[in-house]
Every structure is written in C-alpha cells, then in structure tokens.
N, C-alpha and C positions, 0 to 999 in steps of 0.2 A: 388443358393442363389439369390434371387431377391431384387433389392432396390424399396424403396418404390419412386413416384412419390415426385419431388420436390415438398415443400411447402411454400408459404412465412407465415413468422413467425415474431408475433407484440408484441414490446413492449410498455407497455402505460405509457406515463407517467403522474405522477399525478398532480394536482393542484399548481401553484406556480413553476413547473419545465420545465424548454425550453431547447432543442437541435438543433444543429443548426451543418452545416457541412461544411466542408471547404475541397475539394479532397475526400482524405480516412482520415482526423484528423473529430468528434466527438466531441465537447464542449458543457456539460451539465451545466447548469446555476440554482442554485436555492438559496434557503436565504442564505446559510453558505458561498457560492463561486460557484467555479468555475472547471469542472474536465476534463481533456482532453486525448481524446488515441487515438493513432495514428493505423489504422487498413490496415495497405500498403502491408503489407507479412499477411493478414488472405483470405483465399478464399471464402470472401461473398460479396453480392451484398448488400449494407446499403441506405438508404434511409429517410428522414425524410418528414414525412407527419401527419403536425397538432402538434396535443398531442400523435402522434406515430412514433416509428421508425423500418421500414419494412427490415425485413431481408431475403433473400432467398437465396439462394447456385447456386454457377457457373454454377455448371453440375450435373446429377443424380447419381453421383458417391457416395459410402457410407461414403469416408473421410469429403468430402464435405456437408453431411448434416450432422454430426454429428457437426461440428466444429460450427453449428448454437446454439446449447446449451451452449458451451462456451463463445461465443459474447453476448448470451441472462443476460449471469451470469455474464459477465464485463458491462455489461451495468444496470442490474440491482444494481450491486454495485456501481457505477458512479451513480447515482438516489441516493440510500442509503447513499449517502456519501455528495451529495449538502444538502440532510435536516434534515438527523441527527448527521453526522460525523462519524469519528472513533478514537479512543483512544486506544493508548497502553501503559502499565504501566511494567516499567523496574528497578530491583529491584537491590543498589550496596548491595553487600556482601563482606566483606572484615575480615579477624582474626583477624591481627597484624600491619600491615600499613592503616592509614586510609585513604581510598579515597575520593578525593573531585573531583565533576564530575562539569563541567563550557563551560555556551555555546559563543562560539565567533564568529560572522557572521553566516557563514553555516556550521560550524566544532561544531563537542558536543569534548571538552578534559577531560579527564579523566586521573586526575594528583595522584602521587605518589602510583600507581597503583604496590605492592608488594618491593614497594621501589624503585622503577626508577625513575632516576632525568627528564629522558625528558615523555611530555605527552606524551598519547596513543591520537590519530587522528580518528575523524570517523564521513561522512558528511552525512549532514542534506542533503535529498532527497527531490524535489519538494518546495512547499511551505506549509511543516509542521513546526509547531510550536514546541520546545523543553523547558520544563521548568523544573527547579531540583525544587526540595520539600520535602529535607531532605536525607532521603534513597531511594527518587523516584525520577527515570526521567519519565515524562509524556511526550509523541509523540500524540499529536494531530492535525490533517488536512481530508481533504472531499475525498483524492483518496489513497485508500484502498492499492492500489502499494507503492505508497509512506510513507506512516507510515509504514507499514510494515516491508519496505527497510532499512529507517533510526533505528527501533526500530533493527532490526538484523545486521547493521552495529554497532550499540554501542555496541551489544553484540557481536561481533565478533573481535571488537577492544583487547577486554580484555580476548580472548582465552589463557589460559597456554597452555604451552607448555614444552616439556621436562621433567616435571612433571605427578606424578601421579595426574588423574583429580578428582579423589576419596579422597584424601588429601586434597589438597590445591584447594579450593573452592571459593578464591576471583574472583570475577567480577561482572559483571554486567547480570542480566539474566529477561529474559520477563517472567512476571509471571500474565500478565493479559491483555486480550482483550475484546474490547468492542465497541458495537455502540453507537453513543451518547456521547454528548459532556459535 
C-alpha cells in the first residue's frame, strides 16, 4: 500500500471574505459576521495567503492526508456561513399540556413541558440567534457547529423518558435545515 505524495491543498475564498489567523484559531470575516475554530488537536499545517488558505499535512502518512478533506469541509462551511448563514427550524409538538417555549439570555426554556412546574433548560451555543414564532423555534447564526449544537440541545432538553416514545410524542423536534438566512 503506498501513499500518495503530500500535497498542499487551497481554499479560495471568495469576494467580500477574509481570514485571518491567530496560532492554530482561524477567523473568517464576511457580511453576516464573524466564524472561528480553533484547529490545535487537527494534524495540518494552515496557512493564509491572500484570498487563500494552504493546507498541507504533517507527514505522508495516510491518516494525515486524509484529515485535509475534513479541514477543507470545516472551512468551506466557515465561508458558507459568513455569507449566507444557516438556519434551523425546530418544531414544538405537544397533545395535552401546552408548551410555551421562551428565550432568556443564553438559555431557550421550554415551560410546562407534559406538566412540570419547573422548565426544561437548554443553552444557546456561540452567538446564535433564537426566536419562537408560534410552533417554531428558529436557530439562526454563521457557524454551522453552533446552530446545530443549540438546535439539538432544545431538542434534547425535551427527550421523554420512561415512556414509550411511539405514544407520547411531545417535544420539540428539528424538522428543517437550511442555508440562508
């Protein structure tokens, strides 16, 4: 089994987008904000040069180039996410007790949830945005980790339990993703 010859490998970015780097942290800049990742524990060598950022791998070992495809796909979401966003749309479902779902600082609560007096807890990741709109919580921000994080912490806040989950089917569930704000 032979590995191929290390290569460096470019991401470009487009018009309106700058990166800039600090150690191993990465900060992509474009209309919407701002996204950052910290790359301390990835085995690549990063680099930013112009409107690109040069990737190449430590050693010719086959873990180490492969791991360049994954940096290429965090960094292309990082891009994807300063100019056009991402959105995720979380939908309450509820029988018999209704829920009211209410954001406070960086906590979403999600009150009377099968009849419990005290809320269900579950925090807002990075700096995404959470807004109720009826039967919908909308998670929107520019780093694809973090909406993601917070839309699956809401929904995990309101996991039954001890219950069949084939029954009793209140909560809160993601039922829509999207780029685009």
């Amino acid at each position: 089994m032979s590995t191929e010859a290390s290569k460096e490998t470019y991401v470009t970015l487009p018009s309106g987008v700058a990166a800039s780097m600090s150690g191993r942290i990465i900060s992509v800049k474009g209309k919407l904000g701002e996204a950052r990742k910290n790359f301390e524990k990835i085995n690549v060598n990063i680099s930013v040069q112009g409107d690109k950022v040069v990737l190449s791998p430590f050693s010719k070992k086959k873990k180490d180039n492969v791991i360049i495809n994954t940096v290429t796909s965090i960094l292309n979401n990082m891009v994807t996410g300063v100019t056009k966003g991402y959105t995720y749309k979380v939908k309450v479902v509820y029988a018999h007790f209704p829920i009211t779902v209410k954001t406070k600082g960086k906590q979403v609560l999600v009150e009377n949830f099968v009849g419990e007096r005290s809320p269900r807890v579950s925090a807002i990741v990075g700096d995404c945005k959470v807004t109720v709109d009826g039967d919908d919580v909308i998670v929107k921000g520019v780093s694809l980790e973090d909406v993601g994080q917070t839309a699956a912490n809401i929904e995990l806040a309101t996991k039954v339990k001890r219950k069949d989950q084939r029954v009793f089917l209140d909560g809160l569930y993601i039922y829509h993703k999207e780029e685009g704000s």
